[in-house]
C-alpha positions in Angstrom: 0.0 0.0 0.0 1.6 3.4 -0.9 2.1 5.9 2.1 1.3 9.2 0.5 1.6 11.6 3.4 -0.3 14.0 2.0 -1.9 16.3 4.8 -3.8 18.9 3.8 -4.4 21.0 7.1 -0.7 20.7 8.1 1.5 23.7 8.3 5.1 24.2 9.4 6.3 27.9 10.2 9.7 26.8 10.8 11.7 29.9 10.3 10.6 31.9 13.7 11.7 32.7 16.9 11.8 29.3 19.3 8.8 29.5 20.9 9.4 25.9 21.8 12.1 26.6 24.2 10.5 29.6 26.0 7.8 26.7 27.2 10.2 24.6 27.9 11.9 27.6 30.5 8.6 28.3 32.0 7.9 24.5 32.8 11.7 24.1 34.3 11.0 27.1 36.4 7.5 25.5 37.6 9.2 21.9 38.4 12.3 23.5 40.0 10.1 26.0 41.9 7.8 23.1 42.8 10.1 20.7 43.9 12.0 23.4 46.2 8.7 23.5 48.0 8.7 27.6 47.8 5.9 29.6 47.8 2.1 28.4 47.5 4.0 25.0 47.4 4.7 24.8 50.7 1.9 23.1 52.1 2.0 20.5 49.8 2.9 16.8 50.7 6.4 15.5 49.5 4.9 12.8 47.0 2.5 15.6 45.4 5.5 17.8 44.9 7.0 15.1 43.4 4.9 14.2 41.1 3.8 17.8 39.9 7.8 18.2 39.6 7.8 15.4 37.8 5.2 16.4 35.5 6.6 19.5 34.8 10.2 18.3 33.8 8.4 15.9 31.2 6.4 18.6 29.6 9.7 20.4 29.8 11.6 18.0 27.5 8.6 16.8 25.3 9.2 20.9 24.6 12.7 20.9 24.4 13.0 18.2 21.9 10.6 19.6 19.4 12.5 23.1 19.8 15.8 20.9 19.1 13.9 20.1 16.0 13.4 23.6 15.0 16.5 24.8 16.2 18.1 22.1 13.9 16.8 22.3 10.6 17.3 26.5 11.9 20.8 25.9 12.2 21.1 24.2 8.6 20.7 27.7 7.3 23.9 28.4 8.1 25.2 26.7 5.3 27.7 23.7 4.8 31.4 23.6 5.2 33.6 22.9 1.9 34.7 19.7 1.1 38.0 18.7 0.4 39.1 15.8 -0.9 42.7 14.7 -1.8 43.6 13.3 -4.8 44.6 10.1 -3.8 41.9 9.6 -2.1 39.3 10.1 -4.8 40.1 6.2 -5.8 38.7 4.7 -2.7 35.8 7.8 -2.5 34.1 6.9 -5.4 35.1 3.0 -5.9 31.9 1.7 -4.4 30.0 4.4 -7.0 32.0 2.8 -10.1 31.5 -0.6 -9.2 27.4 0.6 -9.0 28.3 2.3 -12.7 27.7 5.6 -10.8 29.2 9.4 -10.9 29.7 11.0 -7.7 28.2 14.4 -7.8 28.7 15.7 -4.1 26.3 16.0 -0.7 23.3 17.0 -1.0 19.6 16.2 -1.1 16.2 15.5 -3.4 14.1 18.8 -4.0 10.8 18.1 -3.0 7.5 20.2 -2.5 8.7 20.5 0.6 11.6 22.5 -0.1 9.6 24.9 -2.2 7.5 25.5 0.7 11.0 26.4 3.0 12.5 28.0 0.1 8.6 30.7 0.1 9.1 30.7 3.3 12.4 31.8 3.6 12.3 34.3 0.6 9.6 36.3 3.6 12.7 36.9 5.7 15.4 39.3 6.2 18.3 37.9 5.0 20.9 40.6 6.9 19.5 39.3 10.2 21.0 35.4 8.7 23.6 37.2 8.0 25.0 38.9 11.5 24.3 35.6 13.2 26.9 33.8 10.7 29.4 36.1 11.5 29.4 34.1 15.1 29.5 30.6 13.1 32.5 29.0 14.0 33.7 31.0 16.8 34.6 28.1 18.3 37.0 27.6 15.7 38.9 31.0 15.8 38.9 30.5 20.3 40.8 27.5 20.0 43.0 29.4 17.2 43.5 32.5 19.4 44.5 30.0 22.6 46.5 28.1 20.2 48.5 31.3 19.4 48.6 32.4 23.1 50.1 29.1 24.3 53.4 29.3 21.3 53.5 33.3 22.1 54.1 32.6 26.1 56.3 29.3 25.4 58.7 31.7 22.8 58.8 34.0 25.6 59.5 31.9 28.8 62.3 30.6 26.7 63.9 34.2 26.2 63.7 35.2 29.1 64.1 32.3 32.0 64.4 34.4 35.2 62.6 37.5 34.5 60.5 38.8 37.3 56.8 37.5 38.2 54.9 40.8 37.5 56.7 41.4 34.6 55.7 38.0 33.4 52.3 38.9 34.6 52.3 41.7 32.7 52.9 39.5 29.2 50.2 37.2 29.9 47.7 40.2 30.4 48.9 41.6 27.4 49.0 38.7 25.1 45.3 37.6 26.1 44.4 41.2 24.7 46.0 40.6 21.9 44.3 37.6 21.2 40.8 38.5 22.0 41.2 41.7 19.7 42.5 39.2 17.0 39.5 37.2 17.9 37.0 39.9 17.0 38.6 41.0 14.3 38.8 37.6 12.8 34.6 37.4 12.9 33.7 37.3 9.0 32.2 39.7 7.0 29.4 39.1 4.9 31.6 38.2 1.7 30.8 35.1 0.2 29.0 34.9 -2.8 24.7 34.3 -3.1 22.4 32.7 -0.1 24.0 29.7 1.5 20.7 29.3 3.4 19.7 27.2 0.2 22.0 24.1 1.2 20.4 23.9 4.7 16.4 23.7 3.1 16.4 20.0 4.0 16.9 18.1 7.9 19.9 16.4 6.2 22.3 16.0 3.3 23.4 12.7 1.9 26.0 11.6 -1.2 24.2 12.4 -4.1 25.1 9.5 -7.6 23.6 9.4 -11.1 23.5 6.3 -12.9 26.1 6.9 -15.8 23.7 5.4 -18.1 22.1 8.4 -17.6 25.0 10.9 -18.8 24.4 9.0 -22.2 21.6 11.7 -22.7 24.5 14.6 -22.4 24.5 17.2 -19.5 24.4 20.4 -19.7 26.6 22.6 -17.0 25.1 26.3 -16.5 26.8 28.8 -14.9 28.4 32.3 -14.9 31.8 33.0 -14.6 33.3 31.9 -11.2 30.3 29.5 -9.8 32.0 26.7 -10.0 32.3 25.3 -13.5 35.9 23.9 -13.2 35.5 22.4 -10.3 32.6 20.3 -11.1 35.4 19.6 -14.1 37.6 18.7 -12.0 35.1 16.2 -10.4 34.2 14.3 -13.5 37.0 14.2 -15.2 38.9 12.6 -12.4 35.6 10.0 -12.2 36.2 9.1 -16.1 40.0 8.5 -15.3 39.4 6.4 -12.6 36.9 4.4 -14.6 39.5 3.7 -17.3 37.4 5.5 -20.0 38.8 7.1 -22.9 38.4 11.1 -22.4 38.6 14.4 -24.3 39.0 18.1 -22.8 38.4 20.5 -25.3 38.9 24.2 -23.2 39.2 27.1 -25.0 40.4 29.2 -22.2 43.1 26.5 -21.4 43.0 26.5 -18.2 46.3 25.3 -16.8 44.7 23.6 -13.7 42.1 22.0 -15.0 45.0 20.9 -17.6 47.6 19.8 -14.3 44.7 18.0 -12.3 44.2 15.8 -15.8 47.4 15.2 -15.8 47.9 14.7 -12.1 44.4 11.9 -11.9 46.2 10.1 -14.9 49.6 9.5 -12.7 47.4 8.8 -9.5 45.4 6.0 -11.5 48.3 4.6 -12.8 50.5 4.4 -9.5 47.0 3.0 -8.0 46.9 0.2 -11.1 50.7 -0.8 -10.5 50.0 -0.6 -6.3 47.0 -3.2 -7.1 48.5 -4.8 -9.2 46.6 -4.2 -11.9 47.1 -3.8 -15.5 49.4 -1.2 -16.2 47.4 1.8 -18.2 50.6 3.1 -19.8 50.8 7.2 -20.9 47.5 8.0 -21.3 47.5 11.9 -21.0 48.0 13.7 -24.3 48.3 17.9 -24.2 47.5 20.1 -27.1 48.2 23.7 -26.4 48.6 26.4 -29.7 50.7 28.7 -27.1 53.2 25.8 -26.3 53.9 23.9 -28.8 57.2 22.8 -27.3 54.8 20.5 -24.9 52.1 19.7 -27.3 51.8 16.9 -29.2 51.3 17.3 -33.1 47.4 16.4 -33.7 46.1 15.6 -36.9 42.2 16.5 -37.0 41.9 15.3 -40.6 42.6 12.0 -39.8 39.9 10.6 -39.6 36.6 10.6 -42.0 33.9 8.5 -43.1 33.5 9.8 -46.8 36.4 11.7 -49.0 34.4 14.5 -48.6 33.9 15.0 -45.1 37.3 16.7 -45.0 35.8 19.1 -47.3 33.2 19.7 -45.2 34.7 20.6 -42.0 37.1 22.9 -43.5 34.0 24.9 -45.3 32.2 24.9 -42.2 34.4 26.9 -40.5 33.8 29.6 -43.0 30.5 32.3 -41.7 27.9 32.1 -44.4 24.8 33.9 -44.2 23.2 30.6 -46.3 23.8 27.7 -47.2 23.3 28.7 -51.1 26.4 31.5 -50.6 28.3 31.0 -54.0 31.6 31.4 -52.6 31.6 29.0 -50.2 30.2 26.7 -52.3 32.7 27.4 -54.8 35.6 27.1 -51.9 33.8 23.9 -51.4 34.1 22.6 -54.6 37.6 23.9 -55.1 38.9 22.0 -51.8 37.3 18.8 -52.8 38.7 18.9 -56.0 42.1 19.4 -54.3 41.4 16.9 -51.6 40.2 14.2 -54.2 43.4 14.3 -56.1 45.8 14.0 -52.9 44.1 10.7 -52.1 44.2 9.4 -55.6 48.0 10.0 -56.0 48.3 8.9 -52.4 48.9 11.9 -50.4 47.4 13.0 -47.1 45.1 15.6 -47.0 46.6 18.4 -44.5 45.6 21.7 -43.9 48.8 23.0 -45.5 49.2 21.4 -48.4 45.2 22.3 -49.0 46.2 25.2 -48.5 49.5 25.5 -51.2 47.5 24.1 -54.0 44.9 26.9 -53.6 47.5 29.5 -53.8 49.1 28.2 -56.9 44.9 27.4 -58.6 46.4 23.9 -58.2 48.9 24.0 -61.0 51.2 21.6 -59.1 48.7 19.1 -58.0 47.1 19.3 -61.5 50.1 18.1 -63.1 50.8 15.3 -61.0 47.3 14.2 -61.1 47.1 14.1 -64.3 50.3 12.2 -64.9 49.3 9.4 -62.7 45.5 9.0 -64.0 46.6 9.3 -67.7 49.4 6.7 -67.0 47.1 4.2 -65.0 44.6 4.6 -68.0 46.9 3.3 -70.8 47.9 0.2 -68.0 44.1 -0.5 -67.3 43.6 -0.3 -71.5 47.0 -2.7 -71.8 45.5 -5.4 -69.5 42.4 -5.2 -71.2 42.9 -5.2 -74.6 47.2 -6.2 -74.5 48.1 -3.3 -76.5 47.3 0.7 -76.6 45.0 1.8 -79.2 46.5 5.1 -79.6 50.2 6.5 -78.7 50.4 6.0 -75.1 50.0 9.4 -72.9 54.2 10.0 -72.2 54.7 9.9 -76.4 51.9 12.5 -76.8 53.7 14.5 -74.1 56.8 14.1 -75.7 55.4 14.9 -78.9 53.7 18.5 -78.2 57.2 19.2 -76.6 59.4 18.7 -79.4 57.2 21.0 -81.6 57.9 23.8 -79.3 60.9 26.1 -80.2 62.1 26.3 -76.5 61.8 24.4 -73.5 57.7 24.8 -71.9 57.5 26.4 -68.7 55.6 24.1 -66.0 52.4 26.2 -66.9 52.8 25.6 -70.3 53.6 21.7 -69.6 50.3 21.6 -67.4 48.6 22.9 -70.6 49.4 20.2 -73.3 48.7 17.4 -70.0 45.0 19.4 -69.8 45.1 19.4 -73.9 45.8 15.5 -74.0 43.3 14.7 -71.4 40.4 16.8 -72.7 40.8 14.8 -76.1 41.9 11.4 -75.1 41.6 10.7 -71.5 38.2 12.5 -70.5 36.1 9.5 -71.1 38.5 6.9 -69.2 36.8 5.2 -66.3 37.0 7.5 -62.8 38.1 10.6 -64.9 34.9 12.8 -63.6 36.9 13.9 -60.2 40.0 14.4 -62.2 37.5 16.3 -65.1 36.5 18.7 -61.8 40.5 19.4 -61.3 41.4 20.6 -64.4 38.7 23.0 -64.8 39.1 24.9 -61.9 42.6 25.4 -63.0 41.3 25.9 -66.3 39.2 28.2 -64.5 40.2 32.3 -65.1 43.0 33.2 -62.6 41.3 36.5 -61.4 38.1 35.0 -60.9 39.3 32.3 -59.3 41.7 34.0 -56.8 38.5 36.4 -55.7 35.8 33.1 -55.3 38.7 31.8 -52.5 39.4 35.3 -50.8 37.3 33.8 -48.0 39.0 30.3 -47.5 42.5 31.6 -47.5 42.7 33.6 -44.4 41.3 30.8 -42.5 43.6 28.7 -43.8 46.5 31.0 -43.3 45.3 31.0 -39.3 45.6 27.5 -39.1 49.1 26.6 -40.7 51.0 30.0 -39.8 54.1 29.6 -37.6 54.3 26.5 -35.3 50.6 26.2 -35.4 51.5 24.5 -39.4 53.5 21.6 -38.0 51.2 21.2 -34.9 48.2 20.6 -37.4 49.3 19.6 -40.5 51.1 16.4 -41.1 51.8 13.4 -42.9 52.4 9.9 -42.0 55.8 9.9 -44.0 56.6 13.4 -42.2 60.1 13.5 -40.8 59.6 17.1 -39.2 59.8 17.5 -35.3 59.7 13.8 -34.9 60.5 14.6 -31.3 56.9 15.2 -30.4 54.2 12.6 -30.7 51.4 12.4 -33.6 47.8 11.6 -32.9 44.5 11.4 -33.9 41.4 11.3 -32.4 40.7 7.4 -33.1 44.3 7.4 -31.2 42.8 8.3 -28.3 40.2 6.4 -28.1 41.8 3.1 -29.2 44.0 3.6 -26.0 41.2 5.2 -23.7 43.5 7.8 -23.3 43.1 11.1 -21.9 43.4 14.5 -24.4 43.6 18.1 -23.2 43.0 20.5 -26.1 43.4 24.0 -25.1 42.4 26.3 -27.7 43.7 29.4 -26.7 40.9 31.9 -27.7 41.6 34.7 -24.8 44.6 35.1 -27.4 43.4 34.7 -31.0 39.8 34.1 -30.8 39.2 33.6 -34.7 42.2 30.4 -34.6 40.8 28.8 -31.1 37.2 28.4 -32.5 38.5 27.1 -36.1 40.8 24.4 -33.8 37.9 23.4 -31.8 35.4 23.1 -35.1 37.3 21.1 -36.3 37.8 18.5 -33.3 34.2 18.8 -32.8 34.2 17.4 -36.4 36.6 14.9 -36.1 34.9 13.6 -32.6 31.8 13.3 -34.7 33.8 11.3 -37.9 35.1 9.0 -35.2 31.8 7.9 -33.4 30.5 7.7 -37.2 33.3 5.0 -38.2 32.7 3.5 -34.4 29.1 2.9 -34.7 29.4 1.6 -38.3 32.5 -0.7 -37.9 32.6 -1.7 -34.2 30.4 -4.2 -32.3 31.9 -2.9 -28.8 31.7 0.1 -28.0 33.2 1.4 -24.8 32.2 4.8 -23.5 34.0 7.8 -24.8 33.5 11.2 -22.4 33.5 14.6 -24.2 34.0 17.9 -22.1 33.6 20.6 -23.7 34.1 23.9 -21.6 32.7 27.2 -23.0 31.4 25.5 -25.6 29.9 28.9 -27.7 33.9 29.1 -28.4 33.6 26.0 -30.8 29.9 25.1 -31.3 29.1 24.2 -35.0 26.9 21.8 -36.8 28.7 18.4 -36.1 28.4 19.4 -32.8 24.6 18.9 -33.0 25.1 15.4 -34.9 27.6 14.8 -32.5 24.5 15.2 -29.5 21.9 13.7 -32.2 23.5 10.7 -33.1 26.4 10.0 -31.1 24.6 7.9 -27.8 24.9 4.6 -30.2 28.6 4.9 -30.5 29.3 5.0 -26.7 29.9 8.7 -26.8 28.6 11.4 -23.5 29.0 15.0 -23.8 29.4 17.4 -20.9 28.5 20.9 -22.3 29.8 23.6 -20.0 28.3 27.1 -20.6 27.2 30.3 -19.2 23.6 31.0 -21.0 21.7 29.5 -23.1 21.8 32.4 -25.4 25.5 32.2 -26.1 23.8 28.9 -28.4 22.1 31.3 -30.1 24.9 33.8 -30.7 27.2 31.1 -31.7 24.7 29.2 -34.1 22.9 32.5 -35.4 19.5 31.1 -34.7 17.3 29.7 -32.5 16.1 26.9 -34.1 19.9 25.1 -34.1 19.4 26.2 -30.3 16.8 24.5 -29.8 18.2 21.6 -31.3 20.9 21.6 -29.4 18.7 22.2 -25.5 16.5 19.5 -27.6 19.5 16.8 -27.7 20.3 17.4 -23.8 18.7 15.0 -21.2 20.6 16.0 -18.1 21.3 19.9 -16.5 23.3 21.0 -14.1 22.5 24.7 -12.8 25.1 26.5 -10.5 24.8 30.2 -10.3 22.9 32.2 -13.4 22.2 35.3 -13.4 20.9 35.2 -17.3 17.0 35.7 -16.6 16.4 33.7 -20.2 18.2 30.9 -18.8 16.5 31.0 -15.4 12.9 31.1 -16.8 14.3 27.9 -19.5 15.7 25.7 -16.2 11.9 26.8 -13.8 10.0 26.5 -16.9 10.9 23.0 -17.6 9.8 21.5 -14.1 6.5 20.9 -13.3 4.6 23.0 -10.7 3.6 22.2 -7.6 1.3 24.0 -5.0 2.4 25.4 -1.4 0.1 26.5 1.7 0.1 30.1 2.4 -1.4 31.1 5.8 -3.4 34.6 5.5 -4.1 36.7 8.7 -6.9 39.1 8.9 -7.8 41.7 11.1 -10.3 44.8 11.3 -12.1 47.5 13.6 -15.9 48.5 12.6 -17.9 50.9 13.8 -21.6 52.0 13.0 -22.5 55.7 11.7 -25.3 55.9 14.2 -23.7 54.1 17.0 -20.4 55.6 17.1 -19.8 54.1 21.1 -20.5 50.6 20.0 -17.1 49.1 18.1 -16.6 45.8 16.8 -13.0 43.7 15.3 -12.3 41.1 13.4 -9.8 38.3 13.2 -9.0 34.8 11.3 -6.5 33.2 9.6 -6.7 31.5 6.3 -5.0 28.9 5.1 -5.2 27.6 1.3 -2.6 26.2 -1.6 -1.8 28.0 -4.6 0.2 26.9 -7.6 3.9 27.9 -8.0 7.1 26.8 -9.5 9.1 24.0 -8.1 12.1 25.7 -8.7 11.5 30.2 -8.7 13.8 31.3 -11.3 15.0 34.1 -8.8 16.7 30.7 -7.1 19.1 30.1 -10.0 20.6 33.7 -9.0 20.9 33.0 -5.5 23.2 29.6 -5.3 26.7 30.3 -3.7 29.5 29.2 -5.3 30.5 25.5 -6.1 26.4 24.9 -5.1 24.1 23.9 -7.9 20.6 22.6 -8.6 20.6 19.1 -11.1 17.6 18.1 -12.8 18.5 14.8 -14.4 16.7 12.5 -17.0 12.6 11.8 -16.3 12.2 14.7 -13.6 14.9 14.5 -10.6 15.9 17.1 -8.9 18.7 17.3 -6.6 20.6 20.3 -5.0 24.1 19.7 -4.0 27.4 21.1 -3.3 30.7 19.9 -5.3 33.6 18.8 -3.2 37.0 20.7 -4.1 40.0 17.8 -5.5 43.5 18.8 -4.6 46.2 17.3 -5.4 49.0 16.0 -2.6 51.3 18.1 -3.2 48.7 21.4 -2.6 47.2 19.8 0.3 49.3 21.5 2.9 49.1 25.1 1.1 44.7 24.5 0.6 44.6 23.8 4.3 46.6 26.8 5.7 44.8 28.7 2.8 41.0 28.0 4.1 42.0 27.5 7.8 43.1 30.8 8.0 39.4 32.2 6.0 36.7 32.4 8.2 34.4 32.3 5.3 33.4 29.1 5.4 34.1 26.5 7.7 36.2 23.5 5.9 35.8 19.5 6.2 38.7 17.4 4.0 39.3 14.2 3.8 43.1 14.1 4.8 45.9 11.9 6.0 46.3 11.5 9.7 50.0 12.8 8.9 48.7 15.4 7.4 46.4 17.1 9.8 43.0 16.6 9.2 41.1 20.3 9.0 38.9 21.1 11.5 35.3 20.3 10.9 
């Protein structure tokens, strides 16, 4: 049988002064007073006295417990300390969640009805009042600090001065327990931390708080503005994914150096932990890609992989803004590229970025020439096998021949024109010849026209090979150059379950950090193609993408469309929903890509679109709200005779779940999830730190008032004060 609990006439006012414990005084007075046999007691027998004083101490305690209750879920408000957790630690933490296929998420508790009502309840208060009693949260703390300093300040000084006199000695102590009570209230915090940590304490308890991964399959979306908490919550699940042993890729257009150095640092732990446990040995798994330091980076190739010869195309052309898809220069670039790209991979070059780019340049006299020299070549072998002897001179003797009727030596132009001349009138029908047919017009094509149709693809492809940036991005298999650093590709990655930081650099050069990340959005999306195609198994592959307005594109969306079949999650980490719209130019693809996204994750947002799209998509739900009355009458023609009125109402109206104003309100590292089919959890995220930071963290918080800190830390090293 279910247990509802629904009770319509019940109403808590929890959030008032302690009403509970002022009874409780008043009945310890009348037992104490009783018992003492004083006053209009006196004549009482012992056993009545007893019993009345007995009485009155139980009443006392019934009251006393229920204002513990109150005072309690009152003292909640205060907040809850940060968690910190060391990075070697993390393992054990969240091993019971990965053997349950689980991602740790925090502390925290289910949003009900019931924390809609607190949360109405609370919004009626004055929030400076919460305030000034925080500033006395963890006094404790700072006493035990300021006695703590007394005690090493009198030890230094006893040993300085051995035999100075008593009063003099008197005299230090006085002073140094001044010193240390004006240190003590100067140490009581200001009101500086950021939004309403009253939020956290809306429920009688917090627990762990775990999503099934299964359910990260649907994507997640991470909202938040700038400094709520983003990286942290980063940090968190990228740590999880390493210690799963699942293949991982960071793409960060800010680069952030510590998200990049707690990667790197969660790859060593694992590893040390695998080789501890004797377990397999996961090898090198952390790969860095940086533009700015290119010294460190490996050399990635994000052409590498595609599932048709003209996907490369494709990507390249995306990158160019068009204001349709019908604009005749990029479709011309677009044609012009695949004719390029078509011809590498039939003479059996790699398509890179730079050599793309060189045949443009030169309206693909070079390439043109060598194509044509091995299609006209293989043609007369094809023709031999067929028919065991050429019908016609064979392709090198026509060459030779339009040569030696020329009075000096061709130029390579001029050599490029009798190849075109043959082809056009022997070799154009030949099996295959139509993308070879595409080649030579364009470079056929007028020069001047030509160079004006590619204005637009040049400068991106100018961005994208200048400097070190050419060898970082543009290589071949046979390449010799900088063999120093390591060559990848996405299917690299994965085929290892590796870990790859790309940092795109856009603070610096916006314009080259959004073509970079387009384009590994594109080859992500090429590689869960070819995986769902050609692959039976298919283990998970995590995609975290930070700022993701920086790099948003089409494959993108296919990548959240279609991707879930390959194995593949994404974690989309931005600060409105409108940046979508900005960086797709409409808000249809926006609503594609909000469409694609089963899971959210809201820390602080201040964007009123996005806070009406998060409350919007919840359900609402109805809360009591307890009216009080009151009025004076009086009659015209009666003016002695007065009468008053008083009642109280009680009835439910319909509101929000979640207020949007509540979005705005979350302190830092505090967010509000609402996962796949409807659950809603708030939580707080746990800070990682590495070993070798844990001593500096701890002096760092222990020394802040702001909050009061919990870790998780070594015995040897000090466990903070909770």
């Amino acid at each position: 049988m279910l247990n509802f609990g629904y009770e319509p006439y019940r109403f808590e006012l929890l959030y008032r002064p302690l009403y509970e414990y002022r009874i409780a005084f008043v009945w310890l007075m009348c037992g104490m007073i009783t018992y003492m046999n004083v006053g209009v007691f006196a004549s009482l027998s012992y056993q009545m006295r007893i019993m009345q004083a007995s009485v009155s101490f139980f009443i006392c305690f019934v009251f006393l417990v229920k204002g513990y209750r109150v005072y309690k879920i009152q003292n909640r408000l205060y907040g809850a300390p940060l968690e910190f957790i060391k990075l070697d630690k993390i393992i054990d933490k969240t091993k019971k969640y990965i053997a349950k296929d689980e991602f740790y998420l925090g502390e925290g508790y289910d949003w009900t009805p019931e924390q809609t009502q607190r949360a109405y309840e609370m919004l009626k208060l004055n929030w400076a009042e919460i305030a000034k009693a925080e500033r006395l949260w963890g006094a404790d703390r700072r006493i035990q600090r300021a006695i703590k300093e007394f005690k090493k300040e009198y030890k230094e000084h006893k040993a300085s001065y051995p035999n100075q006199q008593i009063y003099k000695r008197l005299d230090f102590i006085g002073a140094t327990i001044l010193k240390c009570a004006l240190h003590f209230f100067k140490s009581l915090p200001l009101r500086t931390e950021i939004g309403q940590r009253w939020i956290h304490g809306l429920s009688s308890k917090t627990t762990p708080i775990s999503i099934p991964a299964s359910w990260l399959n649907g994507h997640l979306l991470i909202l938040g503005t700038t400094g709520s908490g983003k990286t942290r919550f980063a940090d968190l699940m990228i740590t999880q994914c390493i210690m799963r042993g699942e293949s991982l890729i960071i793409i960060d257009p800010k680069g952030d150096k510590e998200m990049k150095d707690n990667a790197k640092r969660a790859c060593d732990t694992y590893r040390k932990y695998c080789i501890e446990h004797g377990l397999e040995d996961p090898g090198e798994r952390f790969f860095f890609f940086h533009p700015a330091f290119p010294e460190d980076s490996v050399r990635l190739n994000l052409l590498a992989n595609s599932a048709r010869d003209t996907d490369i195309t494709t990507r390249i052309t995306n990158l160019i803004p068009s204001q349709s898809g019908l604009d005749p220069f990029t479709a011309f670039g677009w044609l012009s590229i695949n004719a390029i790209v078509q011809a590498l991979l039939y003479i059996g070059e790699t398509p890179t970025i730079s050599s793309i780019k060189v045949h443009l340049q030169d309206s693909m006299e070079n390439l043109c020439s060598k194509a044509l020299d091995s299609f006209c070549r293989s043609a007369d072998q094809h023709e031999k096998d067929e028919k065991g002897e050429l019908s016609h001179p064979s392709y090198d003797d026509l060459f030779n021949q339009e040569v030696r009727k020329m009075k000096a030596p061709p130029s390579a132009s001029v050599q490029t024109d009798i190849k075109c001349l043959i082809y056009s009138t022997q070799y154009m029908t030949a099996p295959g010849a139509g993308n070879i047919s595409s080649l030579v017009k364009l470079r056929n094509h007028p020069r001047e026209h030509f160079s004006k149709m590619i204005n637009n693809m040049l400068p991106l492809l100018d961005m994208l090979t200048v400097g070190t940036l050419g060898t970082m991005l543009s290589m071949s298999p046979g390449d010799d150059l900088d063999m120093k650093r390591e060559t990848i590709n996405t299917m690299d990655i994965l085929d290892r379950k590796g870990v790859l930081y790309i940092g795109l650099d856009s603070l610096s050069d916006k314009m080259v950090g959004t073509a970079i990340g387009s384009l590994a959005l594109s080859d992500i999306a090429a590689s869960a193609g070819a995986i769902y195609n050609y692959r039976d198994h298919k283990n998970p592959v995590n995609i975290f993408v930070d700022e993701a307005s920086e790099c948003v594109n089409d494959s993108f969306i296919q990548i959240l469309n279609k991707s879930r079949g390959a194995g593949f999650r994404l974690m989309v980490a931005t600060q409105t929903i409108s940046d979508f719209v900005a960086a797709l130019g409409s808000d249809a693809k926006e609503e594609m890509v909000l469409g694609n996204i089963n899971n959210v994750l809201a820390l602080r947002t201040k964007n009123k679109t996005s806070q009406q799209w998060l409350s919007e998509d919840i359900p609402e739900t109805a809360i009591k709200t307890l009216t009080r009355t009151q009025g004076i009458n009086a009659l015209s023609t009666m003016p002695l005779f007065h009468g008053a009125t008083q009642s109280e109402q009680l009835k439910e109206t319909t509101a929000p779940l979640l207020a949007p104003q509540i979005f705005g309100l979350l302190p830092n590292l505090e967010y509000i999830g609402i996962f796949a089919g409807g659950h809603i959890v708030k939580g707080k995220l746990p800070i990682i730190i590495g070993s070798d930071e844990a001593n500096k963290k701890k002096e760092q918080y222990q020394s802040s008032d702001e909050y009061e800190v919990r870790a998780e830390l070594d015995d040897s090293d000090n466990d903070l004060d909770r």
